[in-house]
KOLSE-686731 format. One record per atom (N, C-alpha, C): x, y, z. Coordinates in steps of 0.02 Angstrom, whole numbers, plus 32768, in hexadecimal, padded with zeros to 4 digits. Example, Ala and Ser with C-alpha at 12.3 -4.5 7.8 and 13.67 -1.06 7.14 Angstrom:
BEGIN
82947EE48186
82677F1F8186
82947F5B8186
82827F908162
82AC7FCB8165
82858002818A
# end
This chain:
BEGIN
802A7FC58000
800080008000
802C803F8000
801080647FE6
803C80B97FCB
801780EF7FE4
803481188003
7FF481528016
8020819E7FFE
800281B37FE7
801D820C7FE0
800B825A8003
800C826A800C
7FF982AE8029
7FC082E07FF9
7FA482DB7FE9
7F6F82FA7FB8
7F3483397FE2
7F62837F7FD6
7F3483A97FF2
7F0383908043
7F3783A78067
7F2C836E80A8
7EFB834D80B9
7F0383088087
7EDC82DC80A0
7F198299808E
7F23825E80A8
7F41822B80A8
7F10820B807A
7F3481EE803E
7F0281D98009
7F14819F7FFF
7EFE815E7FFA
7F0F81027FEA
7F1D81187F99
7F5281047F7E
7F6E80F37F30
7F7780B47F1F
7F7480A17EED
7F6E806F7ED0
7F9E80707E91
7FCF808C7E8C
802380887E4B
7FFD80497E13
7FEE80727DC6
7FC980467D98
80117FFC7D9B
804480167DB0
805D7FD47DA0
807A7FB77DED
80337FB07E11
80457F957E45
80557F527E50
80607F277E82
80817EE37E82
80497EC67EC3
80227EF77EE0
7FF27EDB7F00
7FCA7EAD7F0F
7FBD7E6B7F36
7F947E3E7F2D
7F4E7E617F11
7F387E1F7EFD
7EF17E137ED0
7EB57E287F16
7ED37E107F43
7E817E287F78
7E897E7E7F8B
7ED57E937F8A
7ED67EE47F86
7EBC7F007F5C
7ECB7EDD7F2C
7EAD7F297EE6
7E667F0E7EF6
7E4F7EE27F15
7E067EDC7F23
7DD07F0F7F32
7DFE7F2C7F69
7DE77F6D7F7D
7DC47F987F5D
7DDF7FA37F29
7DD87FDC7EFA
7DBF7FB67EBE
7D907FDA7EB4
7D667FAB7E73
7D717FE07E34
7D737FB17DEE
7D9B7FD27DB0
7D6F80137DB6
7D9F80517D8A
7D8A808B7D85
7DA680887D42
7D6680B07D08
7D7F80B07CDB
7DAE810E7CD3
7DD781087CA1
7E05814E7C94
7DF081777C7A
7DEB81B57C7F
7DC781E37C62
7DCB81DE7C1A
7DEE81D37BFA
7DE381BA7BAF
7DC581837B96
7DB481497BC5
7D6F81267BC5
7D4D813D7BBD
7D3B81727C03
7CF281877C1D
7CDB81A97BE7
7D1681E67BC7
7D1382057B79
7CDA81C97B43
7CF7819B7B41
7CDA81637B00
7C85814D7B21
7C8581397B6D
7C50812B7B81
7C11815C7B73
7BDC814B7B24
7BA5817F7B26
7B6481767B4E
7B72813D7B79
7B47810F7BBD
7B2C813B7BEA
7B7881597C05
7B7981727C39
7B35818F7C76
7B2B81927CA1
7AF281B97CC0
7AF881C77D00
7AE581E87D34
7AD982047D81
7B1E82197D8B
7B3082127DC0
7B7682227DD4
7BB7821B7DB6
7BAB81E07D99
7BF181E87D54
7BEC82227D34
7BB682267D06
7BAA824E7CF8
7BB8828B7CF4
7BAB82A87D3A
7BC182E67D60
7C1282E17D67
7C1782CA7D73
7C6682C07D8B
7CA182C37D2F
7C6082A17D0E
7C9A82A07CD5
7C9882F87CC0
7C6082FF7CB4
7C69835C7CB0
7C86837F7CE3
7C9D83777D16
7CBE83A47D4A
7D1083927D2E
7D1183567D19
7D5783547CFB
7D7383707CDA
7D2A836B7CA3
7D59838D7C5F
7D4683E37C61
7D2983FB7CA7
7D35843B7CB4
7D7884577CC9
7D8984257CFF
7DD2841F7D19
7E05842E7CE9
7E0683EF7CB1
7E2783ED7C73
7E1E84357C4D
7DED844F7C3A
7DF1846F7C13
7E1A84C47C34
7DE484C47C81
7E0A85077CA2
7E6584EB7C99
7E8D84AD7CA2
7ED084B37CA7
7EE784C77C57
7EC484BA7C2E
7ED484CC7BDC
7ED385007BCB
7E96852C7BEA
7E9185717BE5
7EC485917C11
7EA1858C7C3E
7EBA85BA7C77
7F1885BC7C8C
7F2B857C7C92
7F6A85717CAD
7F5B85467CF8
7F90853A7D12
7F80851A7D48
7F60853D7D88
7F4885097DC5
7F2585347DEF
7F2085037E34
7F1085137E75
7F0F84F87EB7
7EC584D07EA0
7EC7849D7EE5
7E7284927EE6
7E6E84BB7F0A
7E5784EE7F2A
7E3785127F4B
7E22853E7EFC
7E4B855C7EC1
7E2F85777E92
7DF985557E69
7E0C851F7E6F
7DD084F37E51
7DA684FC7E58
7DA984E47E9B
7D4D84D37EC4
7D4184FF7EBE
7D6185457EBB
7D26857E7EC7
7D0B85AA7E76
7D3885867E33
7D2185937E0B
7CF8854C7DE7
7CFF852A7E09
7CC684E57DE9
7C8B84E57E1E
7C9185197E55
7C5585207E75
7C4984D37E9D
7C8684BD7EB0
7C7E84607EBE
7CB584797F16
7CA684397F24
7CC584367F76
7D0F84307F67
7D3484397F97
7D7C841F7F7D
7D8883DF7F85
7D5C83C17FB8
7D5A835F7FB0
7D59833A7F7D
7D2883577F50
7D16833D7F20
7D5583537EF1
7D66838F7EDE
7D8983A57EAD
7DD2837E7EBA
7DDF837B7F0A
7E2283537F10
7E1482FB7EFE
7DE582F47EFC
7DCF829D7EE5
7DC982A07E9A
7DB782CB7E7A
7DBE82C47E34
7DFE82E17E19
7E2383187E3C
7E7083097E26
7E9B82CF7E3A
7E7C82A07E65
7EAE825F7E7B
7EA9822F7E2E
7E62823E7E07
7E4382047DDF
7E8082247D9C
7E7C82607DA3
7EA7827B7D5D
7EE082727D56
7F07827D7D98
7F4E826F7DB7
7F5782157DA7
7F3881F47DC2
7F4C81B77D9E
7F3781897D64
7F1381C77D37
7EFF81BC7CF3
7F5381D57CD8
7F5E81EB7CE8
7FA382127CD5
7F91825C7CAD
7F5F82777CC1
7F5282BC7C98
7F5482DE7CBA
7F5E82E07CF2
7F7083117D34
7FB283067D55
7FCD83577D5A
800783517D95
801183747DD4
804383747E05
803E83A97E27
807B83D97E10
808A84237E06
80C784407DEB
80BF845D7E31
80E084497E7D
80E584687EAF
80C384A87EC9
80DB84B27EFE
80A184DE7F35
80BD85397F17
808385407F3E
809085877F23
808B85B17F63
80A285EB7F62
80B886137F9C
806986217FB3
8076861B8010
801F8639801A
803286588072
80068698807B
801586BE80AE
800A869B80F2
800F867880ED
7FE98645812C
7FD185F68120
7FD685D4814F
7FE0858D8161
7FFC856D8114
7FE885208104
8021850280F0
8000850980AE
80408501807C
8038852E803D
801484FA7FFE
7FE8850E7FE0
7FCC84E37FBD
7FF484D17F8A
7FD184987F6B
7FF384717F28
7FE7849B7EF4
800184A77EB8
7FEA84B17E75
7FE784757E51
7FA0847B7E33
7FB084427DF3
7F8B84547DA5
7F9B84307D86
7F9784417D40
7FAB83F67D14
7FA284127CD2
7F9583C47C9D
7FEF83A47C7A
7FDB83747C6E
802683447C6D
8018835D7C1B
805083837BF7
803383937BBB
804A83607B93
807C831E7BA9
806782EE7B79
803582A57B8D
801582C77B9B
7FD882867BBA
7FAD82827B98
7F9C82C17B6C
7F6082CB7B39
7F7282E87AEC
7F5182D57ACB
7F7382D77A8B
7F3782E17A54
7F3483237A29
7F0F832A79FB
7F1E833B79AE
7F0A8309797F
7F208301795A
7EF383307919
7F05834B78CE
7EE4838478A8
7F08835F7862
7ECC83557841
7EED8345780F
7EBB837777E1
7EEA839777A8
7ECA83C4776D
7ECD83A7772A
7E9E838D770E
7E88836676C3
7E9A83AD768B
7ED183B87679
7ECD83FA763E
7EC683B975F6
7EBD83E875BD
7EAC83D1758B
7EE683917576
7F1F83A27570
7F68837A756A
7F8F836E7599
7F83837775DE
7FAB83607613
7F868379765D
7F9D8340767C
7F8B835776BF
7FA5836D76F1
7FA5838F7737
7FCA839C7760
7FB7837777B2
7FC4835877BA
7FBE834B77FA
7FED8361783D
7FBD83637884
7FFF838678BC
7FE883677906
801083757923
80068347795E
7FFF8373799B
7FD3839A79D0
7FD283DD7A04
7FC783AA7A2E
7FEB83CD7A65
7FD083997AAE
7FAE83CF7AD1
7F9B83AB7B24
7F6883D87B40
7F8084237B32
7FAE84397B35
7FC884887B44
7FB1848A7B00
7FAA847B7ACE
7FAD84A37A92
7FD584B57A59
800F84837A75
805D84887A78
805B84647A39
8072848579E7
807D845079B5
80BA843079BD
80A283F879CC
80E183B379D4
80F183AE79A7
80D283947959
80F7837D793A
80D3838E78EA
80E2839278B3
80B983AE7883
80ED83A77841
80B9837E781E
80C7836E77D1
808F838477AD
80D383A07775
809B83ED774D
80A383B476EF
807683C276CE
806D83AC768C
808A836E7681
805D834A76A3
807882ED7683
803982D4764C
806A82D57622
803682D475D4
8008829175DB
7FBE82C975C1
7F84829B75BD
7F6082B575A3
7F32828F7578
7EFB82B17535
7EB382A4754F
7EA182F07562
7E7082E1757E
7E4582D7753C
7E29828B753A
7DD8826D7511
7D9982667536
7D65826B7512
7D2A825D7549
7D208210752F
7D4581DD754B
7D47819A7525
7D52817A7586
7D4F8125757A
7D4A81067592
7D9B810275AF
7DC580FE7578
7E1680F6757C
7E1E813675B0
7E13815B757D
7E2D818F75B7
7E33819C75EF
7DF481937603
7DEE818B765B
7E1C815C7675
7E2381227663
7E3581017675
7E9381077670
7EBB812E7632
7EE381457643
7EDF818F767A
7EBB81AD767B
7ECE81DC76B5
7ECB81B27700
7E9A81807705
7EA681537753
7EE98145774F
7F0E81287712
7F3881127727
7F76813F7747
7F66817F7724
7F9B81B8770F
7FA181CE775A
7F5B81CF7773
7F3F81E477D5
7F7A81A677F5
7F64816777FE
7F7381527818
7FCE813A7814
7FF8815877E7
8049815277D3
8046819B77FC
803381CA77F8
804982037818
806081F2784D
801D81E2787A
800281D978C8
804E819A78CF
8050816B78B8
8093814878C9
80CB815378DE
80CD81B178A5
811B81A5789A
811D81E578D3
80E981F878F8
80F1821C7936
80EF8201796D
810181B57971
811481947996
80F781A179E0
80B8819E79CC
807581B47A0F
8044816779F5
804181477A47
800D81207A3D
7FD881477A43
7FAB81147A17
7F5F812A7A07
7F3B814C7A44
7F3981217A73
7F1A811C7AB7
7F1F81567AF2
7F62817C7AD3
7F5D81C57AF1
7F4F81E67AA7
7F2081F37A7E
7F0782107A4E
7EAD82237A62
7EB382547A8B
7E6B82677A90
7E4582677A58
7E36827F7A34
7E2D829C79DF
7E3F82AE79BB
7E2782A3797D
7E3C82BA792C
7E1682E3791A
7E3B831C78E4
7DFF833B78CE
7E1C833D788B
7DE283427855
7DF3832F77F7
7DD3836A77E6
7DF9839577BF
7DE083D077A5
7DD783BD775D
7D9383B9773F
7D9683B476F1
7D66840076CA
7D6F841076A0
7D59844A766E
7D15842A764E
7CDA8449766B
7CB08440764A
7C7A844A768B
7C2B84207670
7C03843476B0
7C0583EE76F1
7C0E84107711
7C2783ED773E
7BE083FA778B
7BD783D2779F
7BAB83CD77DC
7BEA83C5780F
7BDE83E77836
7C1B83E5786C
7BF483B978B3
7BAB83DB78A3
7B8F83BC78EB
7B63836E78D9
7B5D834078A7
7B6E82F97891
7B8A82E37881
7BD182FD7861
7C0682E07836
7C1082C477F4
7BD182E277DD
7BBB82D1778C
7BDC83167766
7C0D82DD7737
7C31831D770B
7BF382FF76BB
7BD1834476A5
7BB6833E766B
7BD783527633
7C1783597625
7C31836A75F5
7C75833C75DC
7C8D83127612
7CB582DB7609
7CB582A07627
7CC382537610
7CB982287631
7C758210765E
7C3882257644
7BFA821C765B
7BE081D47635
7BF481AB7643
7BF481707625
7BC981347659
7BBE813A7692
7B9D811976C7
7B6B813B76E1
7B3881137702
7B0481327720
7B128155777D
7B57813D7783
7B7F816277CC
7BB2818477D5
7BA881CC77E5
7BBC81F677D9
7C1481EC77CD
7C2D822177BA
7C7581FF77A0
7CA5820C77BF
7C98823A780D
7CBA82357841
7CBC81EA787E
7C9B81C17862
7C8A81847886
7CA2814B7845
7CB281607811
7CB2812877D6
7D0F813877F3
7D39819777F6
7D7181807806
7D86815C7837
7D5F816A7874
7D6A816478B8
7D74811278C5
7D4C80E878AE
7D5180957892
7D8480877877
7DA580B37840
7DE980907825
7E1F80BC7841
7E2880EE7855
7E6480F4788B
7E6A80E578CC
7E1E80DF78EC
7E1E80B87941
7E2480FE7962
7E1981517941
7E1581727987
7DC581AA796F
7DCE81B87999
7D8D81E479A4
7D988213796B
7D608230793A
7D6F826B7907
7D428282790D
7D4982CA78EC
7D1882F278F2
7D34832578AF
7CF983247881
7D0D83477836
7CEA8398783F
7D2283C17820
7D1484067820
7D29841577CC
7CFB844D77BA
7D1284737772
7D5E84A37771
7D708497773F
7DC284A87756
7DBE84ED7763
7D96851C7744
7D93855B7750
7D8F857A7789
7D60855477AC
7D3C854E77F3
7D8D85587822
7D998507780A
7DD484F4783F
7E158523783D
7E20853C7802
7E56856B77EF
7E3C85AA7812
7E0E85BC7812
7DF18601783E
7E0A85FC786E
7DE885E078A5
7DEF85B178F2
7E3E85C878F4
7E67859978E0
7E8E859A78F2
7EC285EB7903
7EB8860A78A5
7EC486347896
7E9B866378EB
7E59866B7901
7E4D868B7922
7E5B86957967
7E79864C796E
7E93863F79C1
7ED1864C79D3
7F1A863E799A
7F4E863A79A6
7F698663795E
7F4D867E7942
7F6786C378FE
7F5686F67908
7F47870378D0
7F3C875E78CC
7F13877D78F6
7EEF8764791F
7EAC87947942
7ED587727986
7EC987CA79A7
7EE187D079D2
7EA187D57A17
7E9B881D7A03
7E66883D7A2C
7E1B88297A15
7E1A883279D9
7DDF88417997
7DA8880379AC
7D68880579C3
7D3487D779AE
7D1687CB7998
7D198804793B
7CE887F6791B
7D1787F678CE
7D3787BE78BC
7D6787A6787B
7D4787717848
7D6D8787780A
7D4C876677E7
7D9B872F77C0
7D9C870777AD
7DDA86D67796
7DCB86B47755
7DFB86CA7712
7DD886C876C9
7E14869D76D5
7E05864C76B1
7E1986157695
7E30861C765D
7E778626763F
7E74864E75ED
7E9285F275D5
7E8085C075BD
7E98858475AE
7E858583756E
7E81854A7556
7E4885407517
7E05854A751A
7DEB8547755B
7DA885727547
7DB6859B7569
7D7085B875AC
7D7085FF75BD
7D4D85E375F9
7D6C85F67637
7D3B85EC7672
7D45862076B6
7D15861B76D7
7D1986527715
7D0A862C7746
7D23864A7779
7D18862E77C3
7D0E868477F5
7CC486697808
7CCA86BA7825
7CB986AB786A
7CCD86D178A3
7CCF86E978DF
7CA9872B78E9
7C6187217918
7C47875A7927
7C3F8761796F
7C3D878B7996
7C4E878879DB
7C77875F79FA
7CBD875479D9
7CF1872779FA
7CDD86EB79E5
7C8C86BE79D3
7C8E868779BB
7C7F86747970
7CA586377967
7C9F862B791A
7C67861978E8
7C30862E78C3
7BF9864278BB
7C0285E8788A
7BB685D87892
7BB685907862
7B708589783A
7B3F85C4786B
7B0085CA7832
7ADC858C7843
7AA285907837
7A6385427847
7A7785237825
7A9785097806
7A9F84C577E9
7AEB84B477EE
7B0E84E077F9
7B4784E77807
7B7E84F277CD
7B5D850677A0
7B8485047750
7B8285617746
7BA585917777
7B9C85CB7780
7BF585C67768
7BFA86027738
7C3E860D7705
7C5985F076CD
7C1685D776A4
7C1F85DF7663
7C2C86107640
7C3D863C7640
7C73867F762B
7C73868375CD
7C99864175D0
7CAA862D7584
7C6286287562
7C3A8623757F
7C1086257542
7BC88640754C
7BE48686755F
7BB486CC7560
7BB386D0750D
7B8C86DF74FB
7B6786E574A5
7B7C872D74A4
7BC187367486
7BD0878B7474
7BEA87AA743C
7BDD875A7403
7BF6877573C3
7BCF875A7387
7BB38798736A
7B7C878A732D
7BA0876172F4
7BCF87217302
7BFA86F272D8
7BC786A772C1
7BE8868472A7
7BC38649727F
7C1086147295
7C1D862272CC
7C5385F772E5
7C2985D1732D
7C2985757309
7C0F855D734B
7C3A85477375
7C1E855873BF
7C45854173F3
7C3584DE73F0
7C6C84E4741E
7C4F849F7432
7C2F8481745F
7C1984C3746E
7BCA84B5749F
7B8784B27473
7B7F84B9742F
7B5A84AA7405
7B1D84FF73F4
7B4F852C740B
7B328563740D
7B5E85A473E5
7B5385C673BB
7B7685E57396
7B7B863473C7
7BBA866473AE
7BD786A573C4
7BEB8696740C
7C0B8661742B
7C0A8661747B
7C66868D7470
7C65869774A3
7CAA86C374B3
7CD7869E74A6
7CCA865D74BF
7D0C8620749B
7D1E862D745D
7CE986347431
7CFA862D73E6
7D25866573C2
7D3C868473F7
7D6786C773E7
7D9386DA740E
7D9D86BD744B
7DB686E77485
7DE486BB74A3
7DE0866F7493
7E12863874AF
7E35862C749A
7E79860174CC
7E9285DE74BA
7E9685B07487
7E57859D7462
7E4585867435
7E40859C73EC
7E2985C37401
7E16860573C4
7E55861073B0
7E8A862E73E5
7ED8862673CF
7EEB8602739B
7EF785CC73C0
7F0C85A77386
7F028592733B
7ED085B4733F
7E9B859E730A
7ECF85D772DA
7EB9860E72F3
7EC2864072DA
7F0F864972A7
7F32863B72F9
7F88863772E5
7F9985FA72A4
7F6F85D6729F
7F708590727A
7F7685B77220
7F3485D5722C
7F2385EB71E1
7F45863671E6
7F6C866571FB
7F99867671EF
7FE5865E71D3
7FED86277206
8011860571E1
802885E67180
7FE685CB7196
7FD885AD7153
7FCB85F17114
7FC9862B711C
7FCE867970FD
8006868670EF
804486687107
807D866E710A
809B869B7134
807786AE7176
809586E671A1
80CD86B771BC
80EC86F671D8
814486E87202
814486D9723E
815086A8724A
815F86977295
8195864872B3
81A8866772E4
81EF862C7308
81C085E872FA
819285D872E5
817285A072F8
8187857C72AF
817B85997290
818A8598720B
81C48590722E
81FB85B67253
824C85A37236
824585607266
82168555728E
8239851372C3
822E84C8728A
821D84D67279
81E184A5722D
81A184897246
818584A2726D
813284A5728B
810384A77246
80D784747246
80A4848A7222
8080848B7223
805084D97217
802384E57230
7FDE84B7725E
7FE1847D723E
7FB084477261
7FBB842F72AE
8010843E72AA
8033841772EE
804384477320
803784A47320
802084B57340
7FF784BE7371
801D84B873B9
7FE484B473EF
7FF184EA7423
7FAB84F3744A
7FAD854C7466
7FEF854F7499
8003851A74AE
804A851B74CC
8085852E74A7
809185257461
80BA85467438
80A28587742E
805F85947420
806585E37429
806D861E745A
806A85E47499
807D861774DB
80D4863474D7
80EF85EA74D0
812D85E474D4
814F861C7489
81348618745C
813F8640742B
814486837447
8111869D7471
80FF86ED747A
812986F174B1
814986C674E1
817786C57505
81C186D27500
81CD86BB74B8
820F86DE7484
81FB87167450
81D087307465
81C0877A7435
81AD87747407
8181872873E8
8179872173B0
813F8756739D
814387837359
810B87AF7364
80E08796733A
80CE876A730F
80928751730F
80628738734C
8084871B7387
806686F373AB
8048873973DA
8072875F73D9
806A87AC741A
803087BD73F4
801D87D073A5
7FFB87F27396
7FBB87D17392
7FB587857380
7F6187697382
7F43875273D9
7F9A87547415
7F7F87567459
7F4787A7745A
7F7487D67451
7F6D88147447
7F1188217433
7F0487FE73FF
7EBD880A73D7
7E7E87DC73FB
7E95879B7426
7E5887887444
7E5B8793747E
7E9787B7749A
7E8787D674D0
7E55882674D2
7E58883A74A0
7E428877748F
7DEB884574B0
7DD188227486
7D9988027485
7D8487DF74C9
7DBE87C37506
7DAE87AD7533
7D9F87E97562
7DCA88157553
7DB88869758B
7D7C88777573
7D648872753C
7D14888D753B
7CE38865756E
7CE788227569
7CC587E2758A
7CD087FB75EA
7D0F880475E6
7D1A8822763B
7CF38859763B
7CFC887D7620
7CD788C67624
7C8A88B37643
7C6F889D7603
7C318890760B
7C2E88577665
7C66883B767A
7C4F883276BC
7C5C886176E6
7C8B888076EA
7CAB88AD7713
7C5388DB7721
7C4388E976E8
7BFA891676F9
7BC288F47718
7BC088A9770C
7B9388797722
7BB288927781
7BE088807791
7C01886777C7
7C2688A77804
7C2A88C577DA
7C65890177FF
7C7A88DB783B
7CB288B677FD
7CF18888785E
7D1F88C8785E
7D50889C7884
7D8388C7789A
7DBA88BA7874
7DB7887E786D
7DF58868783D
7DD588257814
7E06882077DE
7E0087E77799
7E4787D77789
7E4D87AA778B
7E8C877C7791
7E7B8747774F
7EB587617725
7EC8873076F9
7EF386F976FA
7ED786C776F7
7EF6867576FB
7EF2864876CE
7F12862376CA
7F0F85E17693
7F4C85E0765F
7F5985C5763C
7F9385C27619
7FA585F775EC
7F66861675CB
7F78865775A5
7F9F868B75F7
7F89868C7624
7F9E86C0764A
7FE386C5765B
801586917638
80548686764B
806586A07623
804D86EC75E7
806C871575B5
8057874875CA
8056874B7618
804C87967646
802387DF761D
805E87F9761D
804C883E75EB
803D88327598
804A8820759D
802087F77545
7FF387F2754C
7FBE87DE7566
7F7287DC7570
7F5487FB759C
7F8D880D75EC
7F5A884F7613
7F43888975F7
7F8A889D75D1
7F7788DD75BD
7F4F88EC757D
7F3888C8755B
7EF888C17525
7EC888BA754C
7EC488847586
7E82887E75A2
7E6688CB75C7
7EA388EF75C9
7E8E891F760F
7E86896E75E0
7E9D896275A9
7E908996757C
7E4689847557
7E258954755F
7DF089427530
7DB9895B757D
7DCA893E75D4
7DB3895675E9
7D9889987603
7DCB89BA75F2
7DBA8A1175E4
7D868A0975BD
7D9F8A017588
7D678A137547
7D258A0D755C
7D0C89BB756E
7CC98996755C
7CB289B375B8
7CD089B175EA
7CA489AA7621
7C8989EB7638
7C6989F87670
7C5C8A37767D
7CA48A5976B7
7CB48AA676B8
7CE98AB376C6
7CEC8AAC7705
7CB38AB57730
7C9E8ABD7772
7C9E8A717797
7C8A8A4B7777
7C818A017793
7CD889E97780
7CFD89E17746
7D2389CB774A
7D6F89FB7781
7D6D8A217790
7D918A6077AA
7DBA8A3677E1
7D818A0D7805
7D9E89DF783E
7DBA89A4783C
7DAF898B7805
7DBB894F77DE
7E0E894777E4
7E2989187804
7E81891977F0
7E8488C377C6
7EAC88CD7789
7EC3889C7759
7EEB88847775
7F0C882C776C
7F4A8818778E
7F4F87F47771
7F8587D6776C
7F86877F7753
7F99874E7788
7F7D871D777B
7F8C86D977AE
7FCD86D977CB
7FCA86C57801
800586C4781D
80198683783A
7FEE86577834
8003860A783B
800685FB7801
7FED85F877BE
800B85E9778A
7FEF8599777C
8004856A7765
7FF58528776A
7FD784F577A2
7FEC852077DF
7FEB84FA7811
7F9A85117845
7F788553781E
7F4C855B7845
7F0F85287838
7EF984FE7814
7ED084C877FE
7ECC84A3782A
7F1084827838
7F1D8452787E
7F2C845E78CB
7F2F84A178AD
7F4184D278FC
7EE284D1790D
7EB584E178F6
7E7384DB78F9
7E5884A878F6
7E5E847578CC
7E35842D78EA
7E4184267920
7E8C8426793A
7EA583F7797B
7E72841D79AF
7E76847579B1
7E5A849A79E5
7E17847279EE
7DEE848C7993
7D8F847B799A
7D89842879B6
7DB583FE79C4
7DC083C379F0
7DBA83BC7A28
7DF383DC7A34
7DED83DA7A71
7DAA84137A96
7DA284327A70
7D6084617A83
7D1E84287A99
7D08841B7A53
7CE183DE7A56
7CEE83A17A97
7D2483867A9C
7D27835B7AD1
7D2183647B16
7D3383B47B21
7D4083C97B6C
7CE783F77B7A
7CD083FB7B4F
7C9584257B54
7C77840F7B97
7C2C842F7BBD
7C1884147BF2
7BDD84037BC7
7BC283DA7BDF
7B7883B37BC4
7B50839E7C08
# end
């Protein structure tokens, strides 16, 4: 038998790798781990209760930083008996520690405690059109570990999926984290996405169960699917550009066009939850169909897509650019060569970034007046040609918006860059898991 000192009370331990006879551990009848109790959707009465006081615990040490039980109890509104019995359960889950006492004006000085930041582990994976990124945050938030563009074609086919499980599950390996400290996954894909059933309607909708439960079966951990725009916001809004600001808006510049907006500090999702379709506001009297099956959407002019298109049949005109001397032809052009082009000064590539950005600042405009945020943050892979596309977008915003509404408006570009996609699943995860219910 083992006893410890635990906020003065003498507490019976039980060391998971104890050597104890079989009628001792009798005593104590199995308790499942809070990442059970997580999977258990059974649950009822006092478990119950107790599992939400946890993941209040949990979540105040994520937020907040560490803290006494006496801070607890009096912000979980709970006794300190209780709060010191459910930090014993966390403490030898291994998601709790103590980081020593802290100075106090009188009698004996309390413990601090706070979360073991490798005990918990949340994993973000981002589906882009040709490659994916996956990353590994533990409780703090802390990116552990992160692999950016491991080539994959996103199809809405059977194969496919089935190469991206695999693509999930080689990542997760080679970060050399068992599964079992993996709270959740989160899969960001482009298109409409139900965040609150897990039915993506625009890819891989091939089963009658939702396709956060079709991944969750072939990798073995918990998922939860978000729209990449969404998740790129999030992230972008928690740990990028917005500081102070609670009312931002976050333009997706990829091959298509997407938004993720924040209104009073929270991230807006709309009744059905398909709120920041952006790309395909109807704003051009054209005979160009999207591939949403709807003609003039902003995509058809304003994307990453449109780019290429564009740069293609310039090409093929015989215009000049590093891409003709590399021996590129025009067909084998992809919007990643034209970033990288405008990145060496190529001025074809500066000048057709140049022209649909002119066309995406109108599209902002027209929200900026919808919205009057505080700030709009450009993200996504076009945004890694900075001033090449701010400053068209922010000169088109003069033009098209009103002077008074946009006045407050500050332009930025992303400042996580690749990594805010997965910097935001992992968060909207752990959000989702720690919530109170």
């Amino acid at each position: 038998m083992n006893y410890f000192w635990f906020q003065s009370h003498y507490i019976y331990y039980m060391p998971k790798d104890s050597t104890e006879t079989s009628s001792a551990k009798a005593v104590n009848s199995p308790r499942n781990t809070f990442l059970e109790e997580l999977s258990d959707e059974h649950v009822t009465g006092v478990a119950y209760k107790n599992i939400n006081l946890k993941k209040e615990i949990l979540s105040f040490f994520a937020t907040q930083g560490n803290a006494t039980i006496a801070e607890l109890a009096k912000t979980l509104n709970s006794s300190v008996p209780k709060v010191t019995n459910l930090l014993i359960d966390l403490t030898n889950d291994g998601l709790v520690q103590e980081y020593g006492k802290i100075d106090s004006t009188g009698g004996r000085r309390p413990n601090l405690y706070g979360l073991v930041p490798g005990s918990g582990f949340f994993v973000g994976v981002e589906v882009k059109r040709h490659y994916i990124n996956i990353g590994l945050l533990d409780f703090k938030m802390n990116m552990v570990k992160f692999s950016e563009k491991i080539p994959f074609h996103l199809h809405n086919t059977a194969a496919s999926l089935a190469e991206l499980c695999q693509l999930i599950d080689a990542g997760i390996a080679e970060f050399g984290i068992p599964k079992e400290k993996v709270l959740g996954m989160g899969v960001n894909l482009s298109g409409r996405i139900n965040y609150a059933t897990g039915y993506s309607f625009s890819f891989f909708h091939f089963d009658e169960e939702p396709l956060s439960k079709v991944l969750e079966k072939r990798i073995g951990i918990r998922t939860f699917l978000e729209n990449d725009s969404r998740a790129m916001a999030y992230g972008e809004f928690a740990f990028g550009g917005v500081i102070t600001e609670k009312n931002a808006l976050f333009i997706n510049l990829d091959h298509g066009i997407g938004a993720g907006i924040m209104i009073n500090g929270q991230l807006y999702y709309g009744k059905s939850g398909f709120a920041g379709e952006f790309g395909h506001i109807p704003l051009f009297n054209n005979e160009i169909l999207c591939h949403c099956g709807k003609k003039g959407c902003l995509e058809t002019e304003a994307s990453g897509e449109a780019l290429t298109k564009k740069f293609r049949q310039k090409m093929k005109e015989g215009s000049t650019t590093i891409l003709a001397r590399e021996k590129k032809k025009p067909e084998d052009v992809q919007l990643e060569d034209i970033i990288e082009a405008a990145l060496n000064d190529d001025v074809l590539a500066i000048e057709l970034i140049a022209e649909i950005s002119e066309k995406l600042g109108r599209g902002i405009a027209l929200l900026i007046n919808l919205f009057n945020p505080e700030l709009v943050i450009l993200g996504g892979a076009l945004s890694v040609t900075k001033d090449y596309i701010r400053l068209p977008v922010k000169s088109a915003i003069n033009k098209y918006s009103l002077s008074l509404v946009n006045n407050d408006t500050h332009l930025i570009v992303s400042k996580l860059g690749e990594q805010a996609g997965v910097v935001g699943a992992c968060l909207l995860v752990r959000n989702k898991l720690l919530t109170i219910v």
